[in-house]
CHARMM internal coordinates of N, CA and C (Angstrom, degrees):
IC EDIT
DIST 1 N 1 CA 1.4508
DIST 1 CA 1 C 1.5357
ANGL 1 N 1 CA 1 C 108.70
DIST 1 C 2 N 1.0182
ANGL 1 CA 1 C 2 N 117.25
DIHE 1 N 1 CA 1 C 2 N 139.54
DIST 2 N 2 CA 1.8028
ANGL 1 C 2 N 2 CA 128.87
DIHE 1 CA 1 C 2 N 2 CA 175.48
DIST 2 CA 2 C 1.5426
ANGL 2 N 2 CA 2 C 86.90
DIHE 1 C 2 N 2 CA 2 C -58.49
DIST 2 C 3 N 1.8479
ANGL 2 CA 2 C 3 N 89.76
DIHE 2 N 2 CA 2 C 3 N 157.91
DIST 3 N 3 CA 1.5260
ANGL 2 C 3 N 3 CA 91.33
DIHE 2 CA 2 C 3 N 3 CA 167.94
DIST 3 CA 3 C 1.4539
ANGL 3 N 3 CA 3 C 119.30
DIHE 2 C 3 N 3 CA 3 C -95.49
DIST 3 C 4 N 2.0539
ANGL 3 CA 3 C 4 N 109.86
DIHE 3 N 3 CA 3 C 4 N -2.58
DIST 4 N 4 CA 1.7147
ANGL 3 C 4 N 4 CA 91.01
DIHE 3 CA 3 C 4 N 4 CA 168.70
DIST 4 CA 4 C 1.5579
ANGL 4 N 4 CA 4 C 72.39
DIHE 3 C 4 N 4 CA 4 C -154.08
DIST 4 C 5 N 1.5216
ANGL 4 CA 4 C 5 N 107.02
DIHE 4 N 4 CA 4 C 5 N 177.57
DIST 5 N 5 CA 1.0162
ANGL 4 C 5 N 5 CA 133.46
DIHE 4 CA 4 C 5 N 5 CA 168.72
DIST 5 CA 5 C 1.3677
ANGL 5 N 5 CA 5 C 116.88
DIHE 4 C 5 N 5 CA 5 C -118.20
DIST 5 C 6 N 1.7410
ANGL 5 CA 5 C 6 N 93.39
DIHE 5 N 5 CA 5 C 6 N 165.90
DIST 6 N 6 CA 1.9875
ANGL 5 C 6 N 6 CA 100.36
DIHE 5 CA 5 C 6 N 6 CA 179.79
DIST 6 CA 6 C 1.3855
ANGL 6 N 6 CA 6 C 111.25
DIHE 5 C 6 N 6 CA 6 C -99.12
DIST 6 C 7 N 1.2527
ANGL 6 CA 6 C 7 N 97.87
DIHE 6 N 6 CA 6 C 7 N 171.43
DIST 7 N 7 CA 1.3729
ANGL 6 C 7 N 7 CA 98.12
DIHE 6 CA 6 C 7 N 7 CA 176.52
DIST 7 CA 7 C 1.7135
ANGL 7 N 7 CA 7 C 125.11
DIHE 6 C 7 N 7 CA 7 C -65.05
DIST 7 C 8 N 1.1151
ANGL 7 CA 7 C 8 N 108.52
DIHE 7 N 7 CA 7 C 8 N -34.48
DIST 8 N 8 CA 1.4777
ANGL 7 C 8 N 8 CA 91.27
DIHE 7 CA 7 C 8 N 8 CA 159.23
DIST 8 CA 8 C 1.3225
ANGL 8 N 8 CA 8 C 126.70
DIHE 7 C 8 N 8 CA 8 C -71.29
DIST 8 C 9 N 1.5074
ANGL 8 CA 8 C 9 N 124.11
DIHE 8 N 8 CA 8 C 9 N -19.38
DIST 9 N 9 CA 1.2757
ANGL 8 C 9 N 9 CA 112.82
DIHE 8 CA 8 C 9 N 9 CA 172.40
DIST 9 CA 9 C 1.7555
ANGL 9 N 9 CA 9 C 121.82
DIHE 8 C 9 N 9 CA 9 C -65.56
DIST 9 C 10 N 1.7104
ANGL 9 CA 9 C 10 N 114.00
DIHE 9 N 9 CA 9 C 10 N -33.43
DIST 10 N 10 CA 1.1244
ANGL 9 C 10 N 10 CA 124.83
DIHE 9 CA 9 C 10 N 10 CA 169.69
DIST 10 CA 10 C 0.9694
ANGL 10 N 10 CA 10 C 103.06
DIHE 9 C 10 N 10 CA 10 C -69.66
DIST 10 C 11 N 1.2517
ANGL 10 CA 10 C 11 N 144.03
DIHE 10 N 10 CA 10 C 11 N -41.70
DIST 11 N 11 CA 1.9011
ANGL 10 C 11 N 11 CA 124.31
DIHE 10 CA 10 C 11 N 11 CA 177.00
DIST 11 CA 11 C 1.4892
ANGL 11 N 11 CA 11 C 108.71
DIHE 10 C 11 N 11 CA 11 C -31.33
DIST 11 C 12 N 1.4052
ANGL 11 CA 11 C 12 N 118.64
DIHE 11 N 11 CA 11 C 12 N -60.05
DIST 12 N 12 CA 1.3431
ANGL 11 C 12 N 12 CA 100.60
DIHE 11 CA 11 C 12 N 12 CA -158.63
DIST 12 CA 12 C 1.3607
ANGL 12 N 12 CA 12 C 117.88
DIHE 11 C 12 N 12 CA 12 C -93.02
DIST 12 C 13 N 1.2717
ANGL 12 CA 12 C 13 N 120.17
DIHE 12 N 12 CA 12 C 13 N 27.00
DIST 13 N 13 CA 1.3953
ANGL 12 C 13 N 13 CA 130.67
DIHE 12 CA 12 C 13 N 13 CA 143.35
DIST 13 CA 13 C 1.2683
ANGL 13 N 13 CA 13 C 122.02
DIHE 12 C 13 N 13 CA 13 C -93.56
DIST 13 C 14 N 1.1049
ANGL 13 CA 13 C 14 N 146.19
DIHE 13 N 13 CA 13 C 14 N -3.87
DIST 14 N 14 CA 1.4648
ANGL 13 C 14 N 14 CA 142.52
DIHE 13 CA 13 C 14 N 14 CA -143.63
DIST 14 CA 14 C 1.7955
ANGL 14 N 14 CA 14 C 100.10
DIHE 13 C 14 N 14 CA 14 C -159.17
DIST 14 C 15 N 1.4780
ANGL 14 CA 14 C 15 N 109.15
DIHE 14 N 14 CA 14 C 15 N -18.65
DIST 15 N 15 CA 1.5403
ANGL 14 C 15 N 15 CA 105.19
DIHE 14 CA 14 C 15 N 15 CA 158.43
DIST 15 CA 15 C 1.8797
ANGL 15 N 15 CA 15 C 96.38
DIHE 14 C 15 N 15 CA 15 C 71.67
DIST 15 C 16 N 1.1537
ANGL 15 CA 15 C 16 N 127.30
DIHE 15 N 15 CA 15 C 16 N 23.67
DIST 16 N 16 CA 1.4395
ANGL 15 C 16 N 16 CA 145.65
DIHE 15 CA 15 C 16 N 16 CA 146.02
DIST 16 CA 16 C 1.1856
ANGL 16 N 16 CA 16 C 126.75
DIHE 15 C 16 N 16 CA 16 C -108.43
DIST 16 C 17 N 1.5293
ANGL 16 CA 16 C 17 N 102.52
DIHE 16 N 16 CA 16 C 17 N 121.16
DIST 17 N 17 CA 1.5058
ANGL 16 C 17 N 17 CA 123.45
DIHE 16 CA 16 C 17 N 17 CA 175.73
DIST 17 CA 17 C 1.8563
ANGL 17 N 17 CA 17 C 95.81
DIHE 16 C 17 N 17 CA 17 C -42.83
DIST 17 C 18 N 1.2990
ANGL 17 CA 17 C 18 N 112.48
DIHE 17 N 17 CA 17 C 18 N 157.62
DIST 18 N 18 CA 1.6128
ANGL 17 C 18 N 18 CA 128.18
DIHE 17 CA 17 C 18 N 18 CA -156.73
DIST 18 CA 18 C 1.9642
ANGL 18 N 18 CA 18 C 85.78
DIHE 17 C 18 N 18 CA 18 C -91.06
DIST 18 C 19 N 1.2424
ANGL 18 CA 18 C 19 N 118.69
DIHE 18 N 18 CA 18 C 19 N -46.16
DIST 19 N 19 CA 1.3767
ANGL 18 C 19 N 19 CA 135.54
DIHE 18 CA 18 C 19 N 19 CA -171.50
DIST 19 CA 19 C 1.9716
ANGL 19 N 19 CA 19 C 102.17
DIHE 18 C 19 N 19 CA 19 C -58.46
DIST 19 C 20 N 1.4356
ANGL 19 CA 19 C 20 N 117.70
DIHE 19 N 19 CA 19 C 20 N -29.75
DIST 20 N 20 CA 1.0772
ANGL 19 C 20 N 20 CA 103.46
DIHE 19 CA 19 C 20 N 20 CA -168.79
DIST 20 CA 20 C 1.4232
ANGL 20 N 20 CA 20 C 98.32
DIHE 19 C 20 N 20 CA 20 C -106.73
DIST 20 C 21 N 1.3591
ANGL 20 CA 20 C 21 N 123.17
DIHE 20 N 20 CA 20 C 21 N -24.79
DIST 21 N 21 CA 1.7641
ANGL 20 C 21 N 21 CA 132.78
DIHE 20 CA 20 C 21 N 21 CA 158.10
DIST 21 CA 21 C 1.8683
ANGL 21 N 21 CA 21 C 101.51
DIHE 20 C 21 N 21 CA 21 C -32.91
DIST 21 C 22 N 1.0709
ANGL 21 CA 21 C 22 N 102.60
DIHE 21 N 21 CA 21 C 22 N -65.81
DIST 22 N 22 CA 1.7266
ANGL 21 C 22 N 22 CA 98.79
DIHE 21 CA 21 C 22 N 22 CA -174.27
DIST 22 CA 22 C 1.0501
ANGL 22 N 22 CA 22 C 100.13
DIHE 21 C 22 N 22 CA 22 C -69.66
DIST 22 C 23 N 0.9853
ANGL 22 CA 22 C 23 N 127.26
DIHE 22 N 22 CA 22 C 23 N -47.26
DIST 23 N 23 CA 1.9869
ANGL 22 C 23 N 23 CA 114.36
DIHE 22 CA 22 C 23 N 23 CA -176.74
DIST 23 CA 23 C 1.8672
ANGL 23 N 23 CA 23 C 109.03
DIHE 22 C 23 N 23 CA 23 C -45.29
DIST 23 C 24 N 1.4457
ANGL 23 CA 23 C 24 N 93.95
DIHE 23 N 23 CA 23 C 24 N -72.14
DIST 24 N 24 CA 1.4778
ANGL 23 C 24 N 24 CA 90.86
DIHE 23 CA 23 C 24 N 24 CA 171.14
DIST 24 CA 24 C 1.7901
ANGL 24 N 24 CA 24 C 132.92
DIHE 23 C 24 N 24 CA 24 C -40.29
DIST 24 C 25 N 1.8339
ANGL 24 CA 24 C 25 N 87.48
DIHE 24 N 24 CA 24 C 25 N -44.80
DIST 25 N 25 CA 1.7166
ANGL 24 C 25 N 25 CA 80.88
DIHE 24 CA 24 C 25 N 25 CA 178.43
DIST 25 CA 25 C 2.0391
ANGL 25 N 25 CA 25 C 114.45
DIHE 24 C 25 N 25 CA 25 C -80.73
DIST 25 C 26 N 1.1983
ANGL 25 CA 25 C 26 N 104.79
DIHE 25 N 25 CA 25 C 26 N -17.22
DIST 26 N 26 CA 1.6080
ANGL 25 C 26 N 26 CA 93.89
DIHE 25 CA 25 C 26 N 26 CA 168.36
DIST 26 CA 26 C 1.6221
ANGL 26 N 26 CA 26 C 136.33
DIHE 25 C 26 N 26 CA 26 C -88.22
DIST 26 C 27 N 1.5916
ANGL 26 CA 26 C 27 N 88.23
DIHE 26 N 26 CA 26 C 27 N 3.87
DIST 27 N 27 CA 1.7293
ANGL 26 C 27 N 27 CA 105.27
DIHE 26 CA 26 C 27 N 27 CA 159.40
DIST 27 CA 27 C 1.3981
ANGL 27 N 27 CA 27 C 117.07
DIHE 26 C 27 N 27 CA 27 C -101.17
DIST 27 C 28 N 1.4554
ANGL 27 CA 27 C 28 N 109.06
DIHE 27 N 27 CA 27 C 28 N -19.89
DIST 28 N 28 CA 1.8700
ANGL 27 C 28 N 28 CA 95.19
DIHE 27 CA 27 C 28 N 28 CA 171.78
DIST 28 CA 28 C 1.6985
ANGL 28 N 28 CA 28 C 90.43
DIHE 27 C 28 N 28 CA 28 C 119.86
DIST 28 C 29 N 1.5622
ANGL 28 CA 28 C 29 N 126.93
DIHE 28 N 28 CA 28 C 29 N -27.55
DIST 29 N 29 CA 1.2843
ANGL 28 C 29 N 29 CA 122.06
DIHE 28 CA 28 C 29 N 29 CA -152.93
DIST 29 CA 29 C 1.4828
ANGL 29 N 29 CA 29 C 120.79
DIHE 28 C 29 N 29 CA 29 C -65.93
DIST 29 C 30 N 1.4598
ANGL 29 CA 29 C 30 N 110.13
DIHE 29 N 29 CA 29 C 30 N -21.82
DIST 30 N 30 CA 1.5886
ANGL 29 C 30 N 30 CA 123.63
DIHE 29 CA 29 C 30 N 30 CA -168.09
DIST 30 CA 30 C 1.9680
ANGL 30 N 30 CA 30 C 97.85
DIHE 29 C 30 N 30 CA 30 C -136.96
DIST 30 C 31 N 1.5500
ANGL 30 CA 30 C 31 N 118.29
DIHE 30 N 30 CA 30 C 31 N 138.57
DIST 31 N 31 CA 1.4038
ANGL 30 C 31 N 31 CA 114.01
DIHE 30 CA 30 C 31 N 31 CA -167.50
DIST 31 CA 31 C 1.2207
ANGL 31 N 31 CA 31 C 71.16
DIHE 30 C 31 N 31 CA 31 C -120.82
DIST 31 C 32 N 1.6624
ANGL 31 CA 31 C 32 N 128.20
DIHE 31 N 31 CA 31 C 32 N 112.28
DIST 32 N 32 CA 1.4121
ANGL 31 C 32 N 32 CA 144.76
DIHE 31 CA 31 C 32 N 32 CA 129.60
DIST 32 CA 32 C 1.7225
ANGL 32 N 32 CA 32 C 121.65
DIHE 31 C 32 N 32 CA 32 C -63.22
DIST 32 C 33 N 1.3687
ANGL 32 CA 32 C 33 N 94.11
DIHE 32 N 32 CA 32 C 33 N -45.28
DIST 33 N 33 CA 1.4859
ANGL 32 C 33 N 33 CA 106.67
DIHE 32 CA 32 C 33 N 33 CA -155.53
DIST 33 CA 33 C 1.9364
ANGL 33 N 33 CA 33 C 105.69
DIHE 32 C 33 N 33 CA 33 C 173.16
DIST 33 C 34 N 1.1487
ANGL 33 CA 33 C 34 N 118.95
DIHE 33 N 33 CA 33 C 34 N -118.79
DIST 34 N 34 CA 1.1094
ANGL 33 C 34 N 34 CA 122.43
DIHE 33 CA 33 C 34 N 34 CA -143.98
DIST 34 CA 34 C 1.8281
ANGL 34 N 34 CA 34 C 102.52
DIHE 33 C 34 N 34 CA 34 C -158.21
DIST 34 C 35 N 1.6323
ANGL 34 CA 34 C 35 N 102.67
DIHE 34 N 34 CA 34 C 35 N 97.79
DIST 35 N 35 CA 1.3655
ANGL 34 C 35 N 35 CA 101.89
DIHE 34 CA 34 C 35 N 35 CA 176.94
DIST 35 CA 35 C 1.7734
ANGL 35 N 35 CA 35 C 105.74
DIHE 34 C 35 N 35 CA 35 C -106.68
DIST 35 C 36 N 1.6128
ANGL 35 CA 35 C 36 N 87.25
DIHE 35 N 35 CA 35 C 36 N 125.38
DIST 36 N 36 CA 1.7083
ANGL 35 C 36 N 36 CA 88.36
DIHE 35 CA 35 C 36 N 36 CA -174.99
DIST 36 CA 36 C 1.7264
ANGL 36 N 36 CA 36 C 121.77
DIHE 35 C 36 N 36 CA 36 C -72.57
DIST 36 C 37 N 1.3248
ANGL 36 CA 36 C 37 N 168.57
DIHE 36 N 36 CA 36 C 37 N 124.52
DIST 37 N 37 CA 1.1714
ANGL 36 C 37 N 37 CA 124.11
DIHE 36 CA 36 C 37 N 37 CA 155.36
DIST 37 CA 37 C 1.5415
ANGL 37 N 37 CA 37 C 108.92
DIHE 36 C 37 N 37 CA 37 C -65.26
DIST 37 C 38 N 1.1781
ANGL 37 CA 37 C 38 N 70.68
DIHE 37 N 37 CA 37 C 38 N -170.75
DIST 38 N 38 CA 2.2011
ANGL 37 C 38 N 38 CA 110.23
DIHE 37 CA 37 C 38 N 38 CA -171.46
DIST 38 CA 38 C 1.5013
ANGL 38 N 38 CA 38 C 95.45
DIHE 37 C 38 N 38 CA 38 C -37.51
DIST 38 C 39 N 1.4018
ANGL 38 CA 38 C 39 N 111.62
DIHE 38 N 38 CA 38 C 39 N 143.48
DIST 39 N 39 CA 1.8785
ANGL 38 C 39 N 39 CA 95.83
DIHE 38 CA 38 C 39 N 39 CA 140.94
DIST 39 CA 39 C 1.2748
ANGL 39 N 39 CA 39 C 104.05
DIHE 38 C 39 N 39 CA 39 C -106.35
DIST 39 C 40 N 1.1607
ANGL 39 CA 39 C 40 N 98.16
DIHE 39 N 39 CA 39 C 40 N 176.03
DIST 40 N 40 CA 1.5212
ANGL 39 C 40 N 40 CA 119.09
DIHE 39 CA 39 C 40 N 40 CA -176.03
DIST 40 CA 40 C 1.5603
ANGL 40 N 40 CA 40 C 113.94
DIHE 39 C 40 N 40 CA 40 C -26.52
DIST 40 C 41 N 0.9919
ANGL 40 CA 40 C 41 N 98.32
DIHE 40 N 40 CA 40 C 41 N 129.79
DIST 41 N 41 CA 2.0649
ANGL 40 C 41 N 41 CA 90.97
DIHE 40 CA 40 C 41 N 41 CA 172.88
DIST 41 CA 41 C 1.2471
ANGL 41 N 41 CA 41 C 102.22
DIHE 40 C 41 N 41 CA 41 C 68.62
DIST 41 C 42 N 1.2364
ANGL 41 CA 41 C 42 N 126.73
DIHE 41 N 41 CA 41 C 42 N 19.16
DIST 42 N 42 CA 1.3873
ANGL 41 C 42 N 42 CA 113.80
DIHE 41 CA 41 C 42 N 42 CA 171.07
DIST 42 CA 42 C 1.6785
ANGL 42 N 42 CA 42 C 107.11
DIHE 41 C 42 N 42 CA 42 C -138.76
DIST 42 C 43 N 1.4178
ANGL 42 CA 42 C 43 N 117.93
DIHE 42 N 42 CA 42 C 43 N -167.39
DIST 43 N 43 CA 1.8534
ANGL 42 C 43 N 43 CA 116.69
DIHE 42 CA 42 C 43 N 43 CA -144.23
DIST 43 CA 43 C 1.7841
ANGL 43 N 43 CA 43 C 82.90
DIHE 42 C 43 N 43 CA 43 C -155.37
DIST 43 C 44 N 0.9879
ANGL 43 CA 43 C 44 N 134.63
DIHE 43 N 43 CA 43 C 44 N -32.09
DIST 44 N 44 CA 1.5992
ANGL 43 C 44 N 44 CA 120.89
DIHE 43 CA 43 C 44 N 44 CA -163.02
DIST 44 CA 44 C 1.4744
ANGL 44 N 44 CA 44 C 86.87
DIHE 43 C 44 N 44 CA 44 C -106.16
DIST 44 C 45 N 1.3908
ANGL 44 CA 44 C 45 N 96.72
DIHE 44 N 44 CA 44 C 45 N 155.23
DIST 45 N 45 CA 1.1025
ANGL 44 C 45 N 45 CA 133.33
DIHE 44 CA 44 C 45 N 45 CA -166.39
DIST 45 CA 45 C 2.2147
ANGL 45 N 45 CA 45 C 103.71
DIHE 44 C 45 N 45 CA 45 C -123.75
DIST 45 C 46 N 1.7031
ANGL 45 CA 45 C 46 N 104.98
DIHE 45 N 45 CA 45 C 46 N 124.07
DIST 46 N 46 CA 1.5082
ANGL 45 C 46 N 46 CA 96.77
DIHE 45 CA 45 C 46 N 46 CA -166.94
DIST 46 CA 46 C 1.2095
ANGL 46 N 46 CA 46 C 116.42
DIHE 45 C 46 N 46 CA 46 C -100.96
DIST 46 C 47 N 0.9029
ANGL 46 CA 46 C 47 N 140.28
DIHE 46 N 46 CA 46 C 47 N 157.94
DIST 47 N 47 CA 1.8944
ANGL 46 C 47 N 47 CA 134.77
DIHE 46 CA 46 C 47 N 47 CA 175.93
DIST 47 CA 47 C 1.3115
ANGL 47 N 47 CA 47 C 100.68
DIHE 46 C 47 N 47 CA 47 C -124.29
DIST 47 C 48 N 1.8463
ANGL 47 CA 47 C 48 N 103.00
DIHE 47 N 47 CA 47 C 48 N 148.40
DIST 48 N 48 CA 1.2466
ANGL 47 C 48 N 48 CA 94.43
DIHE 47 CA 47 C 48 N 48 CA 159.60
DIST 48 CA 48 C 1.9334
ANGL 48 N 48 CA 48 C 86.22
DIHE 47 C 48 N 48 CA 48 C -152.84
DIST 48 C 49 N 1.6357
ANGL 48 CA 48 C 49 N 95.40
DIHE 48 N 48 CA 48 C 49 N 136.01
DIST 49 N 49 CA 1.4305
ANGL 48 C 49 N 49 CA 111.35
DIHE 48 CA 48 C 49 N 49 CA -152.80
DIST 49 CA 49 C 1.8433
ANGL 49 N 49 CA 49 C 96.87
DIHE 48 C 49 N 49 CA 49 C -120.29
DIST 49 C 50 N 1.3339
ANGL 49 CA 49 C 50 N 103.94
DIHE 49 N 49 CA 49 C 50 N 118.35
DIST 50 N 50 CA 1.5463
ANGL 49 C 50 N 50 CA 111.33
DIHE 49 CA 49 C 50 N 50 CA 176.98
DIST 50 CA 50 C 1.3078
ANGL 50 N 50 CA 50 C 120.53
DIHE 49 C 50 N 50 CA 50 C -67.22
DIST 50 C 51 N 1.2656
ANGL 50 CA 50 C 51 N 126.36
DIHE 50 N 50 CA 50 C 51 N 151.83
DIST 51 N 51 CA 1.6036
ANGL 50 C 51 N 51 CA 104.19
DIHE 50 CA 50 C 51 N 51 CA 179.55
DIST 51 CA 51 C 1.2579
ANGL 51 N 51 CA 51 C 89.82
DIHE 50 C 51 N 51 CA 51 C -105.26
DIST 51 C 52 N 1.7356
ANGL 51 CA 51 C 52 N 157.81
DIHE 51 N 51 CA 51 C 52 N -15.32
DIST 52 N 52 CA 1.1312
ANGL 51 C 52 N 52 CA 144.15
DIHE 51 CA 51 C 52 N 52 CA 155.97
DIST 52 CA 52 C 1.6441
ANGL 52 N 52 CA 52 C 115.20
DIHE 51 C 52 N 52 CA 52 C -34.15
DIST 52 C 53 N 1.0458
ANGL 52 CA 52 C 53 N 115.76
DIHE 52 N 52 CA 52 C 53 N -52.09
DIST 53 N 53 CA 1.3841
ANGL 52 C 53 N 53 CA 143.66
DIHE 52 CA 52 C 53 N 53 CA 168.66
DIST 53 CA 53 C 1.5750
ANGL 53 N 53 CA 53 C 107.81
DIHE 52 C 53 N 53 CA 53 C -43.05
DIST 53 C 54 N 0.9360
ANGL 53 CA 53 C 54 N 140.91
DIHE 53 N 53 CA 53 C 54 N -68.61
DIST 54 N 54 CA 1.6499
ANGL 53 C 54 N 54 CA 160.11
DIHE 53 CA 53 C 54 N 54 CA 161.20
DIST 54 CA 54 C 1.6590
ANGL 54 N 54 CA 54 C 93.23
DIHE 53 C 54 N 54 CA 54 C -40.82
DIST 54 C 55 N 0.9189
ANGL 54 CA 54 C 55 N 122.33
DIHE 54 N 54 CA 54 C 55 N -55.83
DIST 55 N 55 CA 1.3625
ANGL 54 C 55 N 55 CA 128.36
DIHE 54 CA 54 C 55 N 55 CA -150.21
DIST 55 CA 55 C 1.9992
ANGL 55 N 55 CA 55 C 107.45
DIHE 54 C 55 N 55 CA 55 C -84.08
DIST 55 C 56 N 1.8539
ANGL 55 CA 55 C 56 N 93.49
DIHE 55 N 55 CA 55 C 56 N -10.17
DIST 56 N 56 CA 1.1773
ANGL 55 C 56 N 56 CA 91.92
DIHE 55 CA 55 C 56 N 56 CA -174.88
DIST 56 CA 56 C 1.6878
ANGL 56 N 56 CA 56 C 106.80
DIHE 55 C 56 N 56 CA 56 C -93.13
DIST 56 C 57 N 1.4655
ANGL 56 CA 56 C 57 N 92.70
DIHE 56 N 56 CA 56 C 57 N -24.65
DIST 57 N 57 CA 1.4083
ANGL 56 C 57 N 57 CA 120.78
DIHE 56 CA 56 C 57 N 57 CA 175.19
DIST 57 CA 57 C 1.7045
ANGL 57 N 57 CA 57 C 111.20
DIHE 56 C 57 N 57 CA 57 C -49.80
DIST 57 C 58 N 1.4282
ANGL 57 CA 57 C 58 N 105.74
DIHE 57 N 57 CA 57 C 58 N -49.87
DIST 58 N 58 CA 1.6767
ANGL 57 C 58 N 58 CA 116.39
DIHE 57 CA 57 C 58 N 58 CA -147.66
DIST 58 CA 58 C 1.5144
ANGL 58 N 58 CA 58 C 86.17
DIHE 57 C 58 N 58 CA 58 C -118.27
DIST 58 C 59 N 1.1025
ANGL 58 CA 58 C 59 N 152.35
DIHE 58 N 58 CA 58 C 59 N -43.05
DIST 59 N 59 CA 1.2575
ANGL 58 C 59 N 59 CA 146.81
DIHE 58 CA 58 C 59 N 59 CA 172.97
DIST 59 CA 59 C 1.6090
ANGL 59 N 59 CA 59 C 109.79
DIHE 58 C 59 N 59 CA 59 C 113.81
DIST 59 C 60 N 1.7061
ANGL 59 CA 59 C 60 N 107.30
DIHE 59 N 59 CA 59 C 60 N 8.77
DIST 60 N 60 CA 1.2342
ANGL 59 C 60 N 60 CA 135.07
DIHE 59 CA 59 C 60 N 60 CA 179.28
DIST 60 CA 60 C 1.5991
ANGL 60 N 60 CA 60 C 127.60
DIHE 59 C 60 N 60 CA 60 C 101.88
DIST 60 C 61 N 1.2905
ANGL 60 CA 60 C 61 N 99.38
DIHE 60 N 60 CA 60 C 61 N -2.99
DIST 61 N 61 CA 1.4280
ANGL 60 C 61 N 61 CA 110.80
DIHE 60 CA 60 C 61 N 61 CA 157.62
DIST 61 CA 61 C 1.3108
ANGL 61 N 61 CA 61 C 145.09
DIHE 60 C 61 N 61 CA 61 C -33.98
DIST 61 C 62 N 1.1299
ANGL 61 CA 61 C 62 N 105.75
DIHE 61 N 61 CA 61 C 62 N -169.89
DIST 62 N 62 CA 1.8805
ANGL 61 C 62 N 62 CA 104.74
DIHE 61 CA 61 C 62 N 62 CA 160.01
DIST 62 CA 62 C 1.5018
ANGL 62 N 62 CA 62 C 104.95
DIHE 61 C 62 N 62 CA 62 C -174.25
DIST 62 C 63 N 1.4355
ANGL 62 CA 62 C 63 N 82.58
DIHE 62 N 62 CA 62 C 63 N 131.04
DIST 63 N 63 CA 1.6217
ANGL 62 C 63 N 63 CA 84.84
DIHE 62 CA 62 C 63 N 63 CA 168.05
DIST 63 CA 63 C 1.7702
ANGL 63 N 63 CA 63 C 111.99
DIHE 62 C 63 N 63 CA 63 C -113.72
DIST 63 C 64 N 1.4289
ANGL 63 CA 63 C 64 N 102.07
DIHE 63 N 63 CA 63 C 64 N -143.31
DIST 64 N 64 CA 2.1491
ANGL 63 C 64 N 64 CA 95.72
DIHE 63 CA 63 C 64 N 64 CA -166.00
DIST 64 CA 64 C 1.1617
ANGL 64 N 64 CA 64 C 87.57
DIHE 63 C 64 N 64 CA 64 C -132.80
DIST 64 C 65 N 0.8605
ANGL 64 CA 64 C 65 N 130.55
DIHE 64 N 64 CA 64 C 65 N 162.84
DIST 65 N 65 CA 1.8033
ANGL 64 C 65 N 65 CA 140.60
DIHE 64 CA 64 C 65 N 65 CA -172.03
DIST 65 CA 65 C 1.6881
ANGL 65 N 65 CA 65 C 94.75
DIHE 64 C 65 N 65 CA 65 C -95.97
DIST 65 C 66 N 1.1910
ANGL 65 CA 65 C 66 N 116.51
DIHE 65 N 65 CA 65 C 66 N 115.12
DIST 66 N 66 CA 1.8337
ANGL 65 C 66 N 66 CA 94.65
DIHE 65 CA 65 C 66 N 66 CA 157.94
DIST 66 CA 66 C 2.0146
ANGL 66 N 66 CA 66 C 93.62
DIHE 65 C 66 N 66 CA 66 C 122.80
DIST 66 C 67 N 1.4546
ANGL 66 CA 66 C 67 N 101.81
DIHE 66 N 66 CA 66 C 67 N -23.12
DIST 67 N 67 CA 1.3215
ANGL 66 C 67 N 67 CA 99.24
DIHE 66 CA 66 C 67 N 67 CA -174.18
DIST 67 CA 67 C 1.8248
ANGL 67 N 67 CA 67 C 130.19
DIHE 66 C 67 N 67 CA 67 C -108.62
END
COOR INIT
IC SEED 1 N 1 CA 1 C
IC BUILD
């Protein structure tokens, strides 16, 4: 198993678009894991999303993004 996942990979457990996952995690609103900002000279912003974390969320489930 990876040791974190992206945000699109957590979408389709958690049934959230990947676009509103980073929104949430770079305001503080949802604790996945660990949203980096930028470094210097740079514009993207990195995630790295636990699946313990998800799993505490969903009870280990999965749901489908969209449904």
């Amino acid at each position: 198993m990876k040791p974190y996942l992206s945000p699109e990979e957590a979408s389709l457990q958690l049934g959230i678009c990947p676009r509103e996952i980073r929104r949430r995690m770079r305001r503080g609103e949802i604790d996945l894991g660990v949203a980096l900002p930028p470094s210097p000279g740079k514009r993207q912003w990195s995630f790295k999303i636990y699946q313990t974390k998800i799993d505490k969320i969903t009870g280990g489930g999965t749901a489908q993004c969209g449904s």
